[in-house]
N, C-alpha and C positions, 0 to 999 in steps of 0.2 A: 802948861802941863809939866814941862821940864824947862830948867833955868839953868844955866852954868854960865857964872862970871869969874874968870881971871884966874881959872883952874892951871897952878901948877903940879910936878909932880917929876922929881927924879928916881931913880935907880941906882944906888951910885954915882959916879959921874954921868950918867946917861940921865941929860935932860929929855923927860919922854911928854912931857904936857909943857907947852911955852906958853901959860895964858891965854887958854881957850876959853871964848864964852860964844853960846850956843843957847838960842830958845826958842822949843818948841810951844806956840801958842793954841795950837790945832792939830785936831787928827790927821792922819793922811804917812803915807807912807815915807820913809824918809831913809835915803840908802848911805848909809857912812864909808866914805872909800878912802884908800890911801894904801901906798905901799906897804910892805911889811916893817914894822918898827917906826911907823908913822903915829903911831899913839891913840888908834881905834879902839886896842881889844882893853885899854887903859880907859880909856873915858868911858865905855862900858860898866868895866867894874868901879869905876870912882861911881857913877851912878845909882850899882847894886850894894855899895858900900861893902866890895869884898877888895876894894882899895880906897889905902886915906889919902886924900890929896895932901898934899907940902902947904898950899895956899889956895886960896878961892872960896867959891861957896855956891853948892848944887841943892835947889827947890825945888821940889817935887808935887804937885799940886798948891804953890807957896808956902811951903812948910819945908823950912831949912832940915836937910837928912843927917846932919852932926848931933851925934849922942839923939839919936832918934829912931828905930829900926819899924814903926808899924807902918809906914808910907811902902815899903816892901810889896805887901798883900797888893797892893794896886799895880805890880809890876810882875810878868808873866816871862821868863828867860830861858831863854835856849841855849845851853852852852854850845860852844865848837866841836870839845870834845864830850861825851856823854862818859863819864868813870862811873859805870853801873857795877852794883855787888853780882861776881861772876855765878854765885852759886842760886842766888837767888831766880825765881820762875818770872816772867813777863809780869801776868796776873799779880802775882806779890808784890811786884812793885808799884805796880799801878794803884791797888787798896793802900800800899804803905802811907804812896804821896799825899791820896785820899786823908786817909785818917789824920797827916802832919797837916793839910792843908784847910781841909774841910770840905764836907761832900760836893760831889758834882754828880752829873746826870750826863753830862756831853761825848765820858772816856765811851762809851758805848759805840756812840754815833763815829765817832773818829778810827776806833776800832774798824771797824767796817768801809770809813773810808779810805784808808790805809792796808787794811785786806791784813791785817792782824792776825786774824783768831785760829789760823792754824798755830802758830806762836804762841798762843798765852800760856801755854803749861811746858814752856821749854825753858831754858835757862840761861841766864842772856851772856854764859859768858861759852855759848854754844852758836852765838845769831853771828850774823855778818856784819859787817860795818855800813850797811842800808839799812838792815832790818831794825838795827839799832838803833839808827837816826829817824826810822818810824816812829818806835819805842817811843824817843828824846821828844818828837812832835807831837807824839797825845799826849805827853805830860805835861807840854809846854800849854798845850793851846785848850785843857779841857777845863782849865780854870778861864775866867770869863773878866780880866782884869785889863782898864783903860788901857795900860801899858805895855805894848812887846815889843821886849826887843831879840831879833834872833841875830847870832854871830854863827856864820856861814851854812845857812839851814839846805842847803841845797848838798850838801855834802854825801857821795853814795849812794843818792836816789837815781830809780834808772825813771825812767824818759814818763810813764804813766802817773809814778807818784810825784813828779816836781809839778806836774799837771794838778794836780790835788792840791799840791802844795799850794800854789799861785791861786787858785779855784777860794781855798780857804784863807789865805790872806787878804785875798780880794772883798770875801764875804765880812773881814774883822775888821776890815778897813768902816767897811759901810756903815758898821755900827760906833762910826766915832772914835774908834781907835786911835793911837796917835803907836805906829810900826816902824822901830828900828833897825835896822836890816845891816848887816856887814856881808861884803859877798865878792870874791874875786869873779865873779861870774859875769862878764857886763851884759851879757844879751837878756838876762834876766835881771838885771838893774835896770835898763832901761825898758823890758817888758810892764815893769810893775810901778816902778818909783813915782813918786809925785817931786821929788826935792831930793836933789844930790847936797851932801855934806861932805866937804872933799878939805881931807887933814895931810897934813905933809908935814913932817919936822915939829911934830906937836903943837901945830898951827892951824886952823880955819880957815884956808885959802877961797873958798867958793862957799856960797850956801844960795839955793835957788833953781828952779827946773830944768831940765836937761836941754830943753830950748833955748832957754837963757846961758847955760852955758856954752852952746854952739853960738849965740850967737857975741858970747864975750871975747871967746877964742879964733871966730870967724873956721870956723869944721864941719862941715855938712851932718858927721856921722859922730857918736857918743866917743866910738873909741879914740879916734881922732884926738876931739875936742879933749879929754883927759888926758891925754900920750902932751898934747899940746902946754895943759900946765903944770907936767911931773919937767918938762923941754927947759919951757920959760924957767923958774923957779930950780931949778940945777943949775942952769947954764952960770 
């Protein structure tokens, strides 16, 4: 589904991709960790091509994404931050996406699961920083696309809608999904994840289940075992 070989990628002097390759063959949840400035929210957008690598080369259903943007429609993105137009109503935005994207039937059901629709004729630059990452979550998810990936979706939800949350990633898992996730959150990385992807210094250090990683680091417990290869890999 996704290919990444030998992906580099600076900033300046800030080498932020050191030759990552990463492939996802199968659906299934897949949680991308690593410190801050570790090269997650990078290999993200080298993926969305709202960044061009230095070197390498990212497949996306095996079809190389250089000088190619329609492999997009198969990728469904959350951003961290949602920069929604302030003046603009809930409602508006949701037909806008609509009419850029093309119809759905789902923003309904979402609406509802999310407890929206007191919202939809207020103006989002009026909501709260939850209410708007509800917002960010029916747009993300009411398109029906092999590919999601969400960068910190848990962000401002209080305690009933991360429940939903988890409820509805679970449900897009099942239909073959192949789920991106970035998440400083571990009790919810390890509630949901099938396969940790753990980057450090723009590197691949781990790829493989949270079992599998206690039992490489020898940790009984998630956080542990992670605390354990941010230890080794400093030291």
């Amino acid at each position: 589904m996704v290919e990444i070989l030998d992906l580099h990628k600076k900033f300046g002097k800030n080498n932020v991709l050191n030759g990552v390759d990463l492939n996802i063959n199968e659906g299934g949840i897949f949680a991308v960790l690593g410190p801050n400035g570790s090269g997650k929210t990078t290999i993200i957008k080298s993926i969305l091509g709202m960044v061009i690598p230095d070197n390498g080369t990212i497949k996306v259903f095996n079809t190389n994404i250089k000088k190619n943007s329609n492999y997009r429609s198969k990728i469904d993105y959350l951003p961290q931050i949602a920069n929604f137009p302030s003046n603009l109503k809930v409602i508006e935005l949701i037909k806008m996406i609509k009419d850029l994207r093309g119809q759905t039937n789902n923003d309904q059901k979402l609406i509802e699961t999310f407890k929206l629709q007191p919202f939809l004729n207020k103006k989002l630059g009026t909501l709260s920083g939850g209410t708007k990452q509800k917002v960010n979550l029916v747009l993300t998810f009411m398109f029906d696309s092999p590919i999601v990936i969400l960068d910190e979706p848990t962000t401002g939800l209080d305690p009933i809608s991360l429940i939903r949350l988890k409820e509805l990633i679970t449900v897009e898992k099942k239909k073959g999904k192949a789920i991106l996730i970035t998440s400083h959150i571990m009790s919810f990385v390890e509630e949901i994840a099938d396969q940790i992807v753990f980057i450090l210094e723009g590197k691949i250090y781990f790829k493989g289940s949270i079992e599998e990683l206690k039992t490489k680091t020898e940790q009984n417990d998630f956080e542990h075992a992670i605390a354990n290869i941010l230890t080794k890999n400093h030291a």
